[in-house]
Backbone as a chain_set.jsonl record, in Angstrom:
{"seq": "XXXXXXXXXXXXXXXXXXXXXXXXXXXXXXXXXXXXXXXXXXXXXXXXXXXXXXXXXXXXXXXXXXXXXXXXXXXXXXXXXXXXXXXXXXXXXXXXXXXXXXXXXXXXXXXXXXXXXXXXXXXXXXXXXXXXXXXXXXXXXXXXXXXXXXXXXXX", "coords": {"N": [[12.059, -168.037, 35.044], [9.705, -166.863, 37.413], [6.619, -167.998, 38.263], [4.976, -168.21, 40.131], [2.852, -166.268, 40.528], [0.372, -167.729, 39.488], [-0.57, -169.538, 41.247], [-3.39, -170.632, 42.516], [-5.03, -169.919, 40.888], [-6.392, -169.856, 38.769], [-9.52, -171.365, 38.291], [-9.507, -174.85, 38.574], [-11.447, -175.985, 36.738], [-12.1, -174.548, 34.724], [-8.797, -174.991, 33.925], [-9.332, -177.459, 33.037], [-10.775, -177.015, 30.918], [-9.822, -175.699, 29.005], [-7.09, -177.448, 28.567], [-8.659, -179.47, 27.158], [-9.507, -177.998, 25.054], [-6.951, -177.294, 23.552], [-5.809, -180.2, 23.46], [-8.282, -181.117, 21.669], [-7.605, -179.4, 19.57], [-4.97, -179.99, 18.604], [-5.09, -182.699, 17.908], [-6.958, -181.776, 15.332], [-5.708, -180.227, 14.133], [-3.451, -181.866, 13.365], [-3.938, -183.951, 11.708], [-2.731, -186.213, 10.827], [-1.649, -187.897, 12.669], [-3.825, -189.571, 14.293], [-4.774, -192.194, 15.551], [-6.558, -195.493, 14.043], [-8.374, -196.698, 16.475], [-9.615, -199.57, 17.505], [-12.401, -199.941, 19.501], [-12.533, -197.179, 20.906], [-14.509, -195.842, 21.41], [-16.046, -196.892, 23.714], [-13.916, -196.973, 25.313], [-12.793, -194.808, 25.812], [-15.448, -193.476, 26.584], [-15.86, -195.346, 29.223], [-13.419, -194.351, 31.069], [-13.959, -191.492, 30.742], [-16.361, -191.277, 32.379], [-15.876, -193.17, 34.588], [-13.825, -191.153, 35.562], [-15.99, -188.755, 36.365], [-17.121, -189.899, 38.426], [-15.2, -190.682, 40.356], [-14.749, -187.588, 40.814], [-16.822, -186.336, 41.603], [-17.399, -188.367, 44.016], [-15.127, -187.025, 45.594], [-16.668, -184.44, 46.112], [-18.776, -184.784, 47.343], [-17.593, -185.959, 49.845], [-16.84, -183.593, 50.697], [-18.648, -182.098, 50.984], [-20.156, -183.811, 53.123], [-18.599, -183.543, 54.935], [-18.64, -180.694, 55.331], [-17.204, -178.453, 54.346], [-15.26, -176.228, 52.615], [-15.197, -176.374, 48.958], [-14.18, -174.799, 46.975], [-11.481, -174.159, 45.355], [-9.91, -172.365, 44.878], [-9.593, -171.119, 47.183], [-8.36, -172.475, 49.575], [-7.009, -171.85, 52.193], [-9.845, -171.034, 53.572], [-10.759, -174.203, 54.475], [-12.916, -175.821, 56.745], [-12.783, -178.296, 57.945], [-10.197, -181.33, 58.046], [-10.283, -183.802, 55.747], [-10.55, -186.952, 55.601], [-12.005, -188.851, 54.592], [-13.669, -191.717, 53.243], [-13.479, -191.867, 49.585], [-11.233, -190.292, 49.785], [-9.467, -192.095, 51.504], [-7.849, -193.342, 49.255], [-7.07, -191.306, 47.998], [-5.315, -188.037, 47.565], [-6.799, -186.375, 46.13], [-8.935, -186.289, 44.96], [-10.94, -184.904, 42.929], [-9.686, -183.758, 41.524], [-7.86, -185.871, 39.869], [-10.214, -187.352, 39.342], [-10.88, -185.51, 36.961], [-8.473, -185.467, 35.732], [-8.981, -188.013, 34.847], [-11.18, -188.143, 33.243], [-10.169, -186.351, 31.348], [-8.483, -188.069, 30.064], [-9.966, -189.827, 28.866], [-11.507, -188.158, 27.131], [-8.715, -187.431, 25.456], [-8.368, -190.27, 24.873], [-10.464, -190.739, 23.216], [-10.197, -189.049, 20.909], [-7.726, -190.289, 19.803], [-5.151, -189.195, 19.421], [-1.889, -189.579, 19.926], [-0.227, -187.112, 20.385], [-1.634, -185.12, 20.913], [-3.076, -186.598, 23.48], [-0.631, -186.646, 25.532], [-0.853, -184.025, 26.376], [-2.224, -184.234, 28.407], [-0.016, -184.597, 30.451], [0.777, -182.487, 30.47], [-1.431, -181.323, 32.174], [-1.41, -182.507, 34.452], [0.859, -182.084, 35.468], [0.851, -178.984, 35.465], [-1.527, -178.805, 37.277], [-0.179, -180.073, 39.94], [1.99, -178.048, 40.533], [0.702, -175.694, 40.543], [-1.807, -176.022, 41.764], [-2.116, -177.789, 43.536], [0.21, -178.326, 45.267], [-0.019, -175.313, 46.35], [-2.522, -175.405, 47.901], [-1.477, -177.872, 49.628], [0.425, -176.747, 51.243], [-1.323, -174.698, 52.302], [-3.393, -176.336, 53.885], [-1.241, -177.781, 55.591], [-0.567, -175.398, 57.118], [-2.566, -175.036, 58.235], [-3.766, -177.594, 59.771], [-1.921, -178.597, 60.559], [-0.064, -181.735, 62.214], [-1.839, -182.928, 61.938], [-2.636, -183.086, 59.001], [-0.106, -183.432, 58.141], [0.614, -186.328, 59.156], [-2.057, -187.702, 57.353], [-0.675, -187.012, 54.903], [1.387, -188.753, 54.898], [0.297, -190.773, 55.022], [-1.583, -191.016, 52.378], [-1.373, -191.116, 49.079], [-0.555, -188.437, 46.615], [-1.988, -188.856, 43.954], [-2.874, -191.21, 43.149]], "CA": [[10.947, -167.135, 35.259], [8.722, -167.121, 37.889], [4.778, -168.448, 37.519], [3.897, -168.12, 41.1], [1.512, -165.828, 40.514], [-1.0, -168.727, 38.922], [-0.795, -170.25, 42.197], [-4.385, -170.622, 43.244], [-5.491, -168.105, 40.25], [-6.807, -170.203, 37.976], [-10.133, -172.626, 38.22], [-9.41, -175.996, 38.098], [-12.507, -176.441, 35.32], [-11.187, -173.646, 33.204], [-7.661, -175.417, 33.521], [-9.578, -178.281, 32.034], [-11.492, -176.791, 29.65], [-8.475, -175.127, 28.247], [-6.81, -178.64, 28.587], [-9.423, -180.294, 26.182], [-9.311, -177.977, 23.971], [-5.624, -177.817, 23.509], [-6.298, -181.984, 22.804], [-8.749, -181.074, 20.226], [-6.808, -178.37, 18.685], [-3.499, -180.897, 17.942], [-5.843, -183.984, 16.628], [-8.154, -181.189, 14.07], [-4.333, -179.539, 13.118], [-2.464, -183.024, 13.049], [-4.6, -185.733, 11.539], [-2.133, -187.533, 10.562], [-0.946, -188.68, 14.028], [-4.712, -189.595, 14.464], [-4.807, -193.591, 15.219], [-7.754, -196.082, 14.232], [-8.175, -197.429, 17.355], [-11.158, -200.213, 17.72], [-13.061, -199.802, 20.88], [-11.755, -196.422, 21.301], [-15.335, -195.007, 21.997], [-16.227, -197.352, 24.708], [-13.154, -196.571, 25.933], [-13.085, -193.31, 25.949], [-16.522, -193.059, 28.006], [-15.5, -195.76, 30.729], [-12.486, -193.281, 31.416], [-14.385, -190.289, 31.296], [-17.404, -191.745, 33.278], [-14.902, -193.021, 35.889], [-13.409, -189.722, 36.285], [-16.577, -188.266, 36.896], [-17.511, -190.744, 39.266], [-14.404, -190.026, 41.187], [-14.295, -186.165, 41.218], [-18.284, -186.579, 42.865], [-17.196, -188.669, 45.483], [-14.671, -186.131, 46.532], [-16.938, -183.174, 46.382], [-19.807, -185.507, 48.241], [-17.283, -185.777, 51.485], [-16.088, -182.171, 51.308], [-20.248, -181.895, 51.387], [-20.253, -184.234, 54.166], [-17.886, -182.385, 56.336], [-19.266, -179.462, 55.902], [-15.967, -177.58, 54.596], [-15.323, -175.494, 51.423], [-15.005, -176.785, 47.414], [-13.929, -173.58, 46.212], [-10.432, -174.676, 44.923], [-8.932, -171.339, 45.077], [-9.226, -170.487, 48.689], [-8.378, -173.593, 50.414], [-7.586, -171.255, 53.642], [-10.924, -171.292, 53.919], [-11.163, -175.24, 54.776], [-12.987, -175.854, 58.399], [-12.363, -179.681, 58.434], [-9.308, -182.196, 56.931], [-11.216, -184.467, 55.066], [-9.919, -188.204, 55.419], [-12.469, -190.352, 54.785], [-14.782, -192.211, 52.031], [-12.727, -192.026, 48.543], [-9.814, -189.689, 50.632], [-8.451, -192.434, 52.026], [-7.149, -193.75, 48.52], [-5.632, -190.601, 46.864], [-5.664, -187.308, 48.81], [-6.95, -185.403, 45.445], [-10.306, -187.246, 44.619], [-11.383, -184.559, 41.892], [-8.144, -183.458, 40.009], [-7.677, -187.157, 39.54], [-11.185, -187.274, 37.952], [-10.549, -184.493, 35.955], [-7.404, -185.767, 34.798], [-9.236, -189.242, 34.091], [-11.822, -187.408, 32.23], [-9.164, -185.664, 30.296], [-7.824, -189.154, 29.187], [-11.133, -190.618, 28.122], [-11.446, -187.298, 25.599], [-7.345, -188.002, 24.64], [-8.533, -191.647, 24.302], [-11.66, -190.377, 21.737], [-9.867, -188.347, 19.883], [-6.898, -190.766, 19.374], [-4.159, -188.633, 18.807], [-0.923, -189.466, 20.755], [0.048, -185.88, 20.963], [-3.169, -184.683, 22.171], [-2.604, -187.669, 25.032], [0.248, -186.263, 25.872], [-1.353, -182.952, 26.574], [-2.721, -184.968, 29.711], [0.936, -184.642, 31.228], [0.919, -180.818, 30.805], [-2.335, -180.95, 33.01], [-1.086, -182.995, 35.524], [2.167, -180.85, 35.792], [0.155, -177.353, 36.042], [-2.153, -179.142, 39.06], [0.526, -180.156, 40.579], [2.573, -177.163, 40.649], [-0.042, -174.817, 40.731], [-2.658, -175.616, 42.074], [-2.107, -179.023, 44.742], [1.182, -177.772, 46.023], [-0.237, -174.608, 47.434], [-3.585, -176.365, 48.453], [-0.781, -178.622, 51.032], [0.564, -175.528, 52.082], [-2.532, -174.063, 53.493], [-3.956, -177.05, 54.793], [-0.641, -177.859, 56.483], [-1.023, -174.008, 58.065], [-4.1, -174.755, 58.794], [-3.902, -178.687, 60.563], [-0.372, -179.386, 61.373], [0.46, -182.698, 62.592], [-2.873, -184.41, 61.541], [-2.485, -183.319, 57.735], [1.41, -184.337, 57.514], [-0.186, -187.898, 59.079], [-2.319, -188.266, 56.165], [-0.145, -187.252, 53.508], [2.437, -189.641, 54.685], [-0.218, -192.284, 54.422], [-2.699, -191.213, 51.208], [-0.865, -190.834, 47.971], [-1.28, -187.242, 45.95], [-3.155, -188.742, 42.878], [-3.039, -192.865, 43.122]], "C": [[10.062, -167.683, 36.379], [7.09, -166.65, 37.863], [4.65, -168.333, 38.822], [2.953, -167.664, 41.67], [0.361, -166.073, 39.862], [-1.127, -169.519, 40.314], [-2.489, -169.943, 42.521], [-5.39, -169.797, 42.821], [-6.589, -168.675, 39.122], [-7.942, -171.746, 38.222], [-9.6, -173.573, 37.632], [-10.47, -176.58, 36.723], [-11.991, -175.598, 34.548], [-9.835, -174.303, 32.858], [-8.227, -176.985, 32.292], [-10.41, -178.181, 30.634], [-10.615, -176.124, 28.682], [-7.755, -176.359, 27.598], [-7.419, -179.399, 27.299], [-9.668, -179.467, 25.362], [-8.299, -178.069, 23.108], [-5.512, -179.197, 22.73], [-6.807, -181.88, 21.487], [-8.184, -180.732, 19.253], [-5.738, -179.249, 17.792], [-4.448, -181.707, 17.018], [-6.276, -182.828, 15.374], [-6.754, -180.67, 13.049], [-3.283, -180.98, 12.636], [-3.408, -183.705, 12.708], [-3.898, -186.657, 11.302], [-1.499, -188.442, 11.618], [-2.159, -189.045, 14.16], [-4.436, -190.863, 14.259], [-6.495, -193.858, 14.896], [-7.693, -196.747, 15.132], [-9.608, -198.545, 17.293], [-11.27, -200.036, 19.422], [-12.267, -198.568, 21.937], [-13.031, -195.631, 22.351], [-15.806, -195.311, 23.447], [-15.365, -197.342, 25.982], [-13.159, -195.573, 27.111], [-13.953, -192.856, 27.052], [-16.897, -193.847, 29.305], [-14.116, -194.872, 31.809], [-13.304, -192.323, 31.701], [-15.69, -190.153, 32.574], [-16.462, -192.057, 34.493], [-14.505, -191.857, 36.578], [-14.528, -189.024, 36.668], [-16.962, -188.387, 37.786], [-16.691, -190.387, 40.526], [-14.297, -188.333, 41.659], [-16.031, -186.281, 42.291], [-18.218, -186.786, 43.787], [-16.273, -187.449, 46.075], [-15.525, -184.463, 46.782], [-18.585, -184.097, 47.4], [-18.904, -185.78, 49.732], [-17.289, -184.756, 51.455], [-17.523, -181.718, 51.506], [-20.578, -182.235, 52.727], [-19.636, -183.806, 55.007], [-18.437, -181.254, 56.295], [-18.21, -178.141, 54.952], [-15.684, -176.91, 52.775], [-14.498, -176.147, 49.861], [-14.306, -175.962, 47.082], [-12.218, -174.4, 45.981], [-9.507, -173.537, 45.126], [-8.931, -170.521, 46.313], [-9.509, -171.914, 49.842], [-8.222, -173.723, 52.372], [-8.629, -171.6, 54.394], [-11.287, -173.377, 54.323], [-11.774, -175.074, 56.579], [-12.666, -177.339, 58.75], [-11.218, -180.157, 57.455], [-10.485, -183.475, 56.71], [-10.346, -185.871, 54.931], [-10.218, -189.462, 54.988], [-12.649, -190.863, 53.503], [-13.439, -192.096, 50.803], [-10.911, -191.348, 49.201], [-9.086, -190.304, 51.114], [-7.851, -193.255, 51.032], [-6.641, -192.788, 47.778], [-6.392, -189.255, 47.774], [-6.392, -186.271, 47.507], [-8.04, -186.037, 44.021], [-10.741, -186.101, 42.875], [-10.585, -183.963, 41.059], [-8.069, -184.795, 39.736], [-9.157, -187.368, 38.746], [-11.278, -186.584, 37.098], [-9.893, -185.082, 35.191], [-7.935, -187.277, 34.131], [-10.956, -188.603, 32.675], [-11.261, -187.009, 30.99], [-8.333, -186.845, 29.671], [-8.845, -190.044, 28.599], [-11.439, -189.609, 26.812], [-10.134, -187.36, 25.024], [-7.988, -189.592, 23.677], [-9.395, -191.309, 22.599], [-10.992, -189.945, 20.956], [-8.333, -189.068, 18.859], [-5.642, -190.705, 18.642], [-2.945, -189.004, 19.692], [-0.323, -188.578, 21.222], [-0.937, -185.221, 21.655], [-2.973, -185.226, 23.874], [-1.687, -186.999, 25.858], [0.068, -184.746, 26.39], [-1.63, -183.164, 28.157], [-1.472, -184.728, 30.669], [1.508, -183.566, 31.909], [-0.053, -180.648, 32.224], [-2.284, -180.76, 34.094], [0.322, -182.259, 35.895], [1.718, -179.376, 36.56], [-0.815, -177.714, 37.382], [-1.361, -179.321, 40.183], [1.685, -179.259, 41.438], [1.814, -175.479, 41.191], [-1.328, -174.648, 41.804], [-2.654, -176.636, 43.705], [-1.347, -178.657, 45.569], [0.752, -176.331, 47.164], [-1.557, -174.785, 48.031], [-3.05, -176.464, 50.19], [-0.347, -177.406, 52.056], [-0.104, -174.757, 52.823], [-3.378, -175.018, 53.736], [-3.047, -177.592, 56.316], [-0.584, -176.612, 57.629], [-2.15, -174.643, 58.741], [-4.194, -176.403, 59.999], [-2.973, -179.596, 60.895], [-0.399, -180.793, 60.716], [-0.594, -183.566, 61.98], [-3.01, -184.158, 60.048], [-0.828, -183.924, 57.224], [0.951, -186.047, 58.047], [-0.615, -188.471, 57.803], [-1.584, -188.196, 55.148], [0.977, -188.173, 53.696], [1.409, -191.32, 54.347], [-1.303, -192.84, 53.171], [-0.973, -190.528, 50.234], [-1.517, -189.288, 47.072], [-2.415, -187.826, 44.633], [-3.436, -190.541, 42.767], [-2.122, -193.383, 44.301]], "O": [[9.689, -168.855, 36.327], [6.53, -165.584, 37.607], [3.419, -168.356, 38.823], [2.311, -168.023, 42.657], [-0.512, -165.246, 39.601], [-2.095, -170.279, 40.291], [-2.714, -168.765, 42.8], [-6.241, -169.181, 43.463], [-7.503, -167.971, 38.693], [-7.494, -172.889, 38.314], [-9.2, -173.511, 36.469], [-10.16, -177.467, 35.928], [-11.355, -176.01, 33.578], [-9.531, -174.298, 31.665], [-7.734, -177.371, 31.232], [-10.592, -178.952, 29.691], [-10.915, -176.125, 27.488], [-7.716, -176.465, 26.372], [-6.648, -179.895, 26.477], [-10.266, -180.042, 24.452], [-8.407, -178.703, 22.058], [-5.173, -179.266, 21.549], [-6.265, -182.271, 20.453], [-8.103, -181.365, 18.2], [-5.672, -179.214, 16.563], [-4.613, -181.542, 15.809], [-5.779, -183.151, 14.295], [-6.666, -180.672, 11.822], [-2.519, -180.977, 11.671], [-3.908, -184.261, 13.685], [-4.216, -187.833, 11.475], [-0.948, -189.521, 11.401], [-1.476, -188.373, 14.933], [-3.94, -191.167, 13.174], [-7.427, -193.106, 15.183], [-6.917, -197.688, 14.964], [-10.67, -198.015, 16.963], [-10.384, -200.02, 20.277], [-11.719, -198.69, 23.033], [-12.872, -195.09, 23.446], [-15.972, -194.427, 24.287], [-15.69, -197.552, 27.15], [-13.342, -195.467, 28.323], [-13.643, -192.198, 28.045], [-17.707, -193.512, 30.169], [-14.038, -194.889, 33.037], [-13.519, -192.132, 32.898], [-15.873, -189.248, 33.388], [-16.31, -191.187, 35.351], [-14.709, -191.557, 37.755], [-14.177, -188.363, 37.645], [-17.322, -187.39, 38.412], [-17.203, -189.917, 41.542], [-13.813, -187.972, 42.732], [-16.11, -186.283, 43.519], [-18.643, -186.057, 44.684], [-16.724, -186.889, 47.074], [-15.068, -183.55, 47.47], [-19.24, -183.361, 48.137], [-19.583, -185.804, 50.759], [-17.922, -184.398, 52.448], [-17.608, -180.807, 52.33], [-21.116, -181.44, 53.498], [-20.22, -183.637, 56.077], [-18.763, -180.752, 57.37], [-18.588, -176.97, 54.979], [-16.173, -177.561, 51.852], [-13.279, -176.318, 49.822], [-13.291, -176.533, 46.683], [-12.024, -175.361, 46.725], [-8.366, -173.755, 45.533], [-8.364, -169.435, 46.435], [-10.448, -172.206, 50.582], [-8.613, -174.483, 53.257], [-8.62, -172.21, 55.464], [-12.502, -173.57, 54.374], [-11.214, -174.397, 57.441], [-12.276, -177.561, 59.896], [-11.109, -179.674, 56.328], [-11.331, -183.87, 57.513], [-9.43, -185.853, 54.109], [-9.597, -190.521, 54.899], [-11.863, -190.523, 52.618], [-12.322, -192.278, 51.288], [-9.804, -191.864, 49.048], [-7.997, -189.809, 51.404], [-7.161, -194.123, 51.566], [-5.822, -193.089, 46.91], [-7.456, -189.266, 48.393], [-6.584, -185.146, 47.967], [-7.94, -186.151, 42.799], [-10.784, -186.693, 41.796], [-10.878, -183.693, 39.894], [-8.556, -184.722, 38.607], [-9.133, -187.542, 37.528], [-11.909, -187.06, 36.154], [-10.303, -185.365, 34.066], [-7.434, -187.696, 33.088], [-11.322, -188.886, 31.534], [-11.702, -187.232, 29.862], [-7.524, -186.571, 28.785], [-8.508, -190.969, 27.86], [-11.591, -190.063, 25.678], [-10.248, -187.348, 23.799], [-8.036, -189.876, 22.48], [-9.079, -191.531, 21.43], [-11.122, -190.554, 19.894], [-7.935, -188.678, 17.762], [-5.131, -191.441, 17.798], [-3.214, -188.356, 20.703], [0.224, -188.734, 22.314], [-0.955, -184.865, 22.833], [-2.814, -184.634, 24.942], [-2.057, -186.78, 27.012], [1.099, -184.289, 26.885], [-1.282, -182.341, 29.004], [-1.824, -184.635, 31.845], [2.163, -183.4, 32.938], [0.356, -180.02, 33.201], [-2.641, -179.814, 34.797], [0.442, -181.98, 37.088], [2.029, -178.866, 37.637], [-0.831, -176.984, 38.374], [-1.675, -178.861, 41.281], [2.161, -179.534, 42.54], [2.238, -174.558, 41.889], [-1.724, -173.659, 42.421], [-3.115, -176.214, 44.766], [-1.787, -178.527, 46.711], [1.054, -176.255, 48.355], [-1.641, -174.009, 48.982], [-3.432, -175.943, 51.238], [-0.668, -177.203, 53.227], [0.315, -174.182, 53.828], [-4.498, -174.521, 53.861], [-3.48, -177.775, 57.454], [-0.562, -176.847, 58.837], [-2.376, -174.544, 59.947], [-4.739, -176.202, 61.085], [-3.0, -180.757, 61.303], [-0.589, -181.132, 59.548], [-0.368, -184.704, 61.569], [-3.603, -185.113, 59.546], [-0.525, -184.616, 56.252], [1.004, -186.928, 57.188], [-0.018, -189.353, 57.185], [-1.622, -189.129, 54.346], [1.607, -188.449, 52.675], [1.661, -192.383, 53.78], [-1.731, -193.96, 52.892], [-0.001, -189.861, 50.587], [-2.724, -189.093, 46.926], [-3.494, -187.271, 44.423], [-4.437, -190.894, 42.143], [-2.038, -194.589, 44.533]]}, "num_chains": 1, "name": "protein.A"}
């Protein structure tokens, strides 16, 4: 079957707010997969604090250039964005998302929930990053295949 009409259809925050609940949903219906973890909470909110930390910085360059957030019309970019956190993963706030989304796995301490985290990163990847490259490569050639041969998509 083809899904390629979610390409570029669906906010990235709704994908995560869907995402975490999904998480919740398994732990509240499974408790019994539910570990005691010690120092799950502290965990939990150095993960999710990180990820926030990270998705900021990337919406603080795409500020600093000047050039459009919107996630679902990436067309719209006026600059490639290379610098400040960009030059260690080319996808600064899906990567905080997704570390967000493993600091609420972590809390909730379900291993299936966790594992929910893999769905996320699958549907960004497919959905939403992939045609991202595609209209930035339209859009800046030779100097976006540069960077992606030298930044990594998420680490």
């Amino acid at each position: 079957m083809n899904f390629s009409f979610l390409e570029l259809k669906v906010h990235p925050l709704l994908v995560v707010a869907v995402t975490a609940c999904l998480m919740w949903a398994i732990a509240w219906l499974l408790p019994a997969l539910n570990l005691a973890l010690p120092g799950r909470t502290p965990a939990a909110i150095l993960a999710a604090l990180t990820g926030v930390l990270i998705a900021l910085a990337g919406v603080v360059e795409f500020r600093r250039a000047r050039t459009t957030t919107n996630p679902l019309t990436p067309a719209n970019a006026t600059s490639l964005v290379a610098g400040g956190i960009y030059r260690m993963t080319r996808n600064p706030m899906y990567l905080g998302l997704a570390l967000a989304l493993l600091g609420w796995g972590s809390f909730l301490s379900n291993p299936l929930s966790l594992a929910v985290l893999f769905l996320f990163v699958a549907y960004m990847n497919r959905f939403q990053i992939s045609p991202e490259e595609k209209a930035l490569e339209s859009l800046f050639g030779d100097e976006f295949a540069a960077y992606r041969s030298k930044v990594r998509r998420w680490l």
